[in-house]
C-alpha angles and dihedrals in degrees: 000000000000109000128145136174134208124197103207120206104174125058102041136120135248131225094285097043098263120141120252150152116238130202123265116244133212091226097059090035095060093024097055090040086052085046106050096041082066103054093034114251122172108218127358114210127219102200120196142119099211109105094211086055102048087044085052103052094039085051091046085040094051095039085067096031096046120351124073103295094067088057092056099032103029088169091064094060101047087056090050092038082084093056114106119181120217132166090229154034094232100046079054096050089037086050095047093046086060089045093049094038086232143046106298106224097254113219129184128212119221135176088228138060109262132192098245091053122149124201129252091242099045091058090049083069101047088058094047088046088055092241102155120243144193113196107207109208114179134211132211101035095324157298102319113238092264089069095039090057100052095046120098092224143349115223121227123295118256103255121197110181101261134067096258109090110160098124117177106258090241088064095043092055090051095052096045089045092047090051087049110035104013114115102240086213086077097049095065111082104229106229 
C-alpha cells in the first residue's frame, strides 16, 4: 500500500472565499497520525510556511518521537513517528515522488461535489493495484482554488443526512481513510 496525506495549511480559504494560511493545531496533528498509523499510511505531511509553526509542531512531534512523552506513551510516538513537516505542497509531493520512486496521484477532499470527482471504490482499486497516492485534506474552510486545480481528482464529499456538512478535518480524515483502506469485514457488527 502506498498511501500518504497531507494536511495542507497554506494555501486554504476562509469562510468568504479569501486565501489564507491557517495555524497548525496539536489535535490534528496526534488524531490524523493515529489515524493514519491504523490504516497504514506512509507519511503524513504537515504542510505550512510559517517558521513558528513549523518550530511548534516539530517540538510537539519530537516531544512524543523522542522527548519524554514517547517513553511513557510509546504508542504515541509510533503514530507521530509518520508526520513529516514541509513549507509547501510541492517540497512534500516532490518528496513523496522520491519516496515512491514515481508521481503519487494526487486527490483533494472537498466538502462539495466537484467535477473531477473519483469514486470511493475506484480509488479502492488504485490502492490495491499499488498506484501511489497523496491524499490532500485542508484546514480552515478548504483547500484554496490554486490547489483544486493541480490535483488529478477530488473524492466524494463526506454526506450526514442533514444540510449542515462542516466536519473537523481530523474526522474527515478518519472517514475517508476508513472507506479506502479500511478492511469491510470490521463494519459489519458480529452478532
Amino acid at each position: 500500500m502506498k498511501v500518504d496525506v497531507a494536511l495542507v495549511h497554506y494555501p486554504v480559504v476562509n469562510r468568504i472565499g479569501e486565501t489564507i494560511g491557517s495555524a497548525v493545531t496539536n489535535l490534528d496533528l496526534h488524531d490524523i497520525a493515529r489515524a493514519g498509523k491504523t490504516y497504514g499510511v506512509g507519511s503524513y505531511w504537515v504542510v505550512t510556511p510559517f517558521e513558528e509553526q513549523l518550530q511548534l509542531a516539530a517540538q510537539i512531534v519530537g516531544h512524543w518521537t523522542e522527548g519524554y512523552g514517547g517513553s511513557v506513551n510509546p504508542d504515541r510516538g509510533s503514530a507521530l513517528s509518520i508526520i513529516r513537516l514541509c513549507a509547501t505542497l510541492a517540497e512534500a509531493l516532490e518528496q513523496a515522488t522520491v519516496d515512491h520512486g514515481v508521481r503519487p496521484l494526487v486527490l483533494a477532499t472537498c466538502a462539495k461535489r466537484q467535477a473531477n470527482s473519483r469514486s470511493y471504490g475506484d480509488v479502492r482499486e488504485l490502492i490495491r493495484s499499488e498506484v501511489p497516492l497523496l491524499l490532500l485534506f485542508g484546514t480552515a474552510w478548504g483547500l484554496s482554488p490554486e490547489v483544486m486545480d493541480m490535483v488529478d481528482g477530488v473524492l466524494p464529499p463526506i454526506c450526514g443526512p442533514t444540510p449542515f456538512n462542516h466536519l473537523s478535518v481530523r474526522s474527515a480524515a478518519s472517514i475517508v481513510l476508513d472507506r479506502l483502506l479500511g478492511r469491510p469485514e470490521c463494519w459489519e457488527f458480529e452478532q
